[in-house]
C-alpha positions as CSV (number, residue, x, y, z in Angstrom):
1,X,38.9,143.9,37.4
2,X,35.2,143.7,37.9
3,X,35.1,146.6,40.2
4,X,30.9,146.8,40.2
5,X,31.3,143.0,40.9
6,X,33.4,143.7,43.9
7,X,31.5,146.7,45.3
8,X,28.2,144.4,45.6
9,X,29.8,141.8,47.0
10,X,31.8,143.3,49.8
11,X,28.4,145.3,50.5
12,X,26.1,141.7,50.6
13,X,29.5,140.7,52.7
14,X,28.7,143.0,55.3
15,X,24.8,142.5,55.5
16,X,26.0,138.6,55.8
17,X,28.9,138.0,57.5
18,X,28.7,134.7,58.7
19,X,30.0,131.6,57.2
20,X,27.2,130.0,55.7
21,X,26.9,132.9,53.7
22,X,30.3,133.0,52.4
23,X,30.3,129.4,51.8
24,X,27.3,129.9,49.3
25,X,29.0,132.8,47.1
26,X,32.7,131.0,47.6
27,X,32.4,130.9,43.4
28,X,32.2,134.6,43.5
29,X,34.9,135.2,46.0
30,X,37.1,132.6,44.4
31,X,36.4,134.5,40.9
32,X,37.1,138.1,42.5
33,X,40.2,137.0,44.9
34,X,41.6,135.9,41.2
35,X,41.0,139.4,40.1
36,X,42.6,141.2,42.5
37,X,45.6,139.3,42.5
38,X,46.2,140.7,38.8
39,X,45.5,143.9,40.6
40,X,48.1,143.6,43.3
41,X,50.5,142.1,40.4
42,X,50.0,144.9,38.2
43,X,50.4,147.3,40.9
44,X,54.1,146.0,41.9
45,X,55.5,146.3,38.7
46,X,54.5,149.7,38.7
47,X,55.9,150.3,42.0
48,X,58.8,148.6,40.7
49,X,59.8,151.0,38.1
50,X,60.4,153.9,41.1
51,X,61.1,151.8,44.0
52,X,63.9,149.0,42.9
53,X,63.3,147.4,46.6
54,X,60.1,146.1,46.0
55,X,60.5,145.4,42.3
56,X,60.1,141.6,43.2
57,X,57.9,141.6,45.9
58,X,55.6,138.3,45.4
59,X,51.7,139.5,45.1
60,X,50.0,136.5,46.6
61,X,52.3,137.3,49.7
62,X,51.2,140.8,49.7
63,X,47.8,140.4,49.5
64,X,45.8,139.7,53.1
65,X,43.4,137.3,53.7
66,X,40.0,137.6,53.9
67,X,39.5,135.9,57.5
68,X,39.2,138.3,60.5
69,X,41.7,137.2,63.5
70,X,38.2,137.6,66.5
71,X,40.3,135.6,69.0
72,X,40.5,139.0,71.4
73,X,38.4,141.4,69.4
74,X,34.5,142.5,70.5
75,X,34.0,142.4,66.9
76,X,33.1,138.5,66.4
77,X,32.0,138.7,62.5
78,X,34.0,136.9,61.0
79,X,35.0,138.0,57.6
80,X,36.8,141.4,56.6
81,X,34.7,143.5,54.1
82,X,37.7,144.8,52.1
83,X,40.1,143.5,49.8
84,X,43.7,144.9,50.8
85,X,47.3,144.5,50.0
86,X,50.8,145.6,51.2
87,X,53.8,145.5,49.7
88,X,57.5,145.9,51.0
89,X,60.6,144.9,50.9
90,X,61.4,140.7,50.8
91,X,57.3,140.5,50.8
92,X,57.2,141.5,54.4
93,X,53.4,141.9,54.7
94,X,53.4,143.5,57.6
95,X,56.6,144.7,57.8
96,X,55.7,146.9,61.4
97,X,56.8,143.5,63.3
98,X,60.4,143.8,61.9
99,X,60.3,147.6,61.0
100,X,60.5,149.7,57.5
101,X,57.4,151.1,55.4
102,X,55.0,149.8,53.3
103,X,53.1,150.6,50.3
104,X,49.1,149.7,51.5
105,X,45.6,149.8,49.2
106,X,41.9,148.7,50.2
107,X,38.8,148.5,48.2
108,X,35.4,148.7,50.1
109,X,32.2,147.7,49.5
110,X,31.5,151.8,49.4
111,X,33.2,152.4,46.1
112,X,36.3,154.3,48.0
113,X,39.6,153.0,47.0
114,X,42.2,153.8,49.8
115,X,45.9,154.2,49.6
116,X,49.2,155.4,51.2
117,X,52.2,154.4,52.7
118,X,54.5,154.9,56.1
119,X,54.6,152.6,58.9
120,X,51.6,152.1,61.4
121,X,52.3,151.5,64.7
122,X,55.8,150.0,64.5
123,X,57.2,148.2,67.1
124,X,60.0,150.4,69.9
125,X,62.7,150.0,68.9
126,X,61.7,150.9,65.3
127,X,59.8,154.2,66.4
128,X,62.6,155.2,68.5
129,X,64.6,154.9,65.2
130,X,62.3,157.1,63.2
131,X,62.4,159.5,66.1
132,X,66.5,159.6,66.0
133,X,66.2,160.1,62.3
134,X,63.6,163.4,62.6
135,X,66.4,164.9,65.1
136,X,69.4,163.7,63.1
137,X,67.9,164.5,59.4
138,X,65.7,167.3,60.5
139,X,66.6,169.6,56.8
140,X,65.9,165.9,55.3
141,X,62.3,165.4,56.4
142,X,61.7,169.2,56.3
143,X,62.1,168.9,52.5
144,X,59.6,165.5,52.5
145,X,57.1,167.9,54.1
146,X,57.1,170.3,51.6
147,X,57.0,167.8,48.6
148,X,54.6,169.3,46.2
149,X,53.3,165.9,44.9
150,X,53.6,164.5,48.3
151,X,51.0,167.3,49.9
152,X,48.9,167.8,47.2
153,X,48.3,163.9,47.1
154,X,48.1,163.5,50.9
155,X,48.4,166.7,53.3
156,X,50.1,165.8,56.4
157,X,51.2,162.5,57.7
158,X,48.5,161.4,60.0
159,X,48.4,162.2,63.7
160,X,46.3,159.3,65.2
161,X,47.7,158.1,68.4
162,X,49.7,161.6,69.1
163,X,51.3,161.4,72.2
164,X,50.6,164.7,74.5
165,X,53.9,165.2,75.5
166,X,57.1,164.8,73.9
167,X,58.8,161.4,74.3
168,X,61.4,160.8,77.2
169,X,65.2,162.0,75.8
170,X,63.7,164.4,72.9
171,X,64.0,168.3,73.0
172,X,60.7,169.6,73.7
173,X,61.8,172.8,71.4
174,X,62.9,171.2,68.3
175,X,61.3,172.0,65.3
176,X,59.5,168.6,64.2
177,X,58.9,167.9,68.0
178,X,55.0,167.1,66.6
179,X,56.1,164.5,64.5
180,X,58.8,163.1,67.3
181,X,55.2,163.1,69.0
182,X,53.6,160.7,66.8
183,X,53.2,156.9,67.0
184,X,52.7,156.3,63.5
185,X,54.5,157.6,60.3
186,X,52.0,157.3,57.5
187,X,50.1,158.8,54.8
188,X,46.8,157.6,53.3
189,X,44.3,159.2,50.9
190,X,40.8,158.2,49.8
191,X,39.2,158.3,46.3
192,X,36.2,157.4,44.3
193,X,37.0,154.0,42.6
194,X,37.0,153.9,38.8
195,X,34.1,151.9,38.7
196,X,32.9,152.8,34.6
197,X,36.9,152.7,34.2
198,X,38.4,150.0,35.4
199,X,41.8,149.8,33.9
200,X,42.3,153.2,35.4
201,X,42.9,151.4,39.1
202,X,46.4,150.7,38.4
203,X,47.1,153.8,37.1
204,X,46.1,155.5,40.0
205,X,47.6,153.2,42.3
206,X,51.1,153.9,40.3
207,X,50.6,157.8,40.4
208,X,49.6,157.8,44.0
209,X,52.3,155.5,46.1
210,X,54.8,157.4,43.3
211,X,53.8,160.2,45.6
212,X,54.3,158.9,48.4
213,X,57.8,157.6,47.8
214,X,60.1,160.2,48.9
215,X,58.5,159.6,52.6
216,X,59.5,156.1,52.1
217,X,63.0,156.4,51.2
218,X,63.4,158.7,53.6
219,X,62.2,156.3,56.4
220,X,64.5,153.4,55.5
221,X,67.3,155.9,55.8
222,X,66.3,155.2,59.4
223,X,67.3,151.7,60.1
224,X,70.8,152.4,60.5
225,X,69.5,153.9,64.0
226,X,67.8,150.5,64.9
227,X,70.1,149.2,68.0
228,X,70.8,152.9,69.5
């Protein structure tokens, strides 16, 4: 992929977001949209050689569209200035309405290339399945958190949205009672893109989510707990 390309784009995107702009430099979109999606493919069969589940996820599916939804945010521009994808199970692009993680990249007009995985602020019934699972596999997650790839790739799973007190039902003593506090379980990093080395992206896509995957598997242990 042209990753310079993209860069300058996404930035002239964001100094002119407004359809008479994007109308003008479709060709280029058209041309870079193109080159993502051999990203995004490229990406899932690497994800497919460590994760079985999302081996024939479809890549067009995955990848989000370019058009902000303004109907109730302050934010009225109307074009996102990122390219992104997600990829789960049965292409479930945003899997949080029906539960279960996801694998998740950006690219911004910056030059950072984001990634991770986990689920972001899944629905109830889902959460309260996730919380079950910390109290029920506690030695289980315990050995997720200490994952030597996992950490050094990502630290901690993410704590925005932390409730202040522990949830209604949960023991206030238990040992992942900070986690049981969260709203949200995912992990994200951010790098430099690979902008003189393109064909590294993939790579470091691949390396990265790899990380990330015994958080995942542990999660969809989880859905057992759905209807308790």
């Amino acid at each position: 992929m042209h990753l310079r390309d993209l860069t300058q784009y996404l930035r002239e995107l964001a100094d002119n977001n407004n359809r008479p702009w994007f109308i003008m430099n479709k060709p280029r979109y058209d041309i870079l949209r193109e080159e993502f999606l051999q990203v995004v493919t490229e990406m899932i069969a690497e994800l497919g050689k460590f994760d079985a589940q999302v081996k024939f996820s479809n890549p067009k599916k995955a990848m989000f569209r370019i058009n902000r939804d303004v109907r109730f945010a302050h934010d009225k521009s109307p074009y996102k200035t990122r390219f992104s994808a997600a990829v789960a199970p049965n292409d479930m692009r945003r899997p949080s309405k029906a539960g279960g993680p996801t694998y998740y990249m950006q690219i911004d007009g910056t030059g950072r290339l984001l990634f991770g995985a986990g689920e972001y602020m899944p629905p109830p019934h889902r959460l309260k399945a996730l919380r079950r699972h910390l109290v029920e596999d506690a030695a289980g997650f315990r050995k997720v958190l200490k994952n030597k790839k996992l950490v050094a790739t990502y630290g901690d799973i993410q704590n925005e949205g932390k409730l202040q007190r522990p949830p209604k039902g949960f023991d206030p003593e238990h040992e992942h009672i900070e986690y049981i506090k969260l709203k949200s379980f995912f992990i994200w990093t951010e790098v430099d893109l690979p902008l003189n080395q393109p064909e590294k992206l993939v790579p470091i896509l691949a390396a990265g989510l790899k990380d990330a995957y015994p958080l995942v598997e542990w999660m969809r242990a989880a859905r057992e707990d759905e209807e308790a």
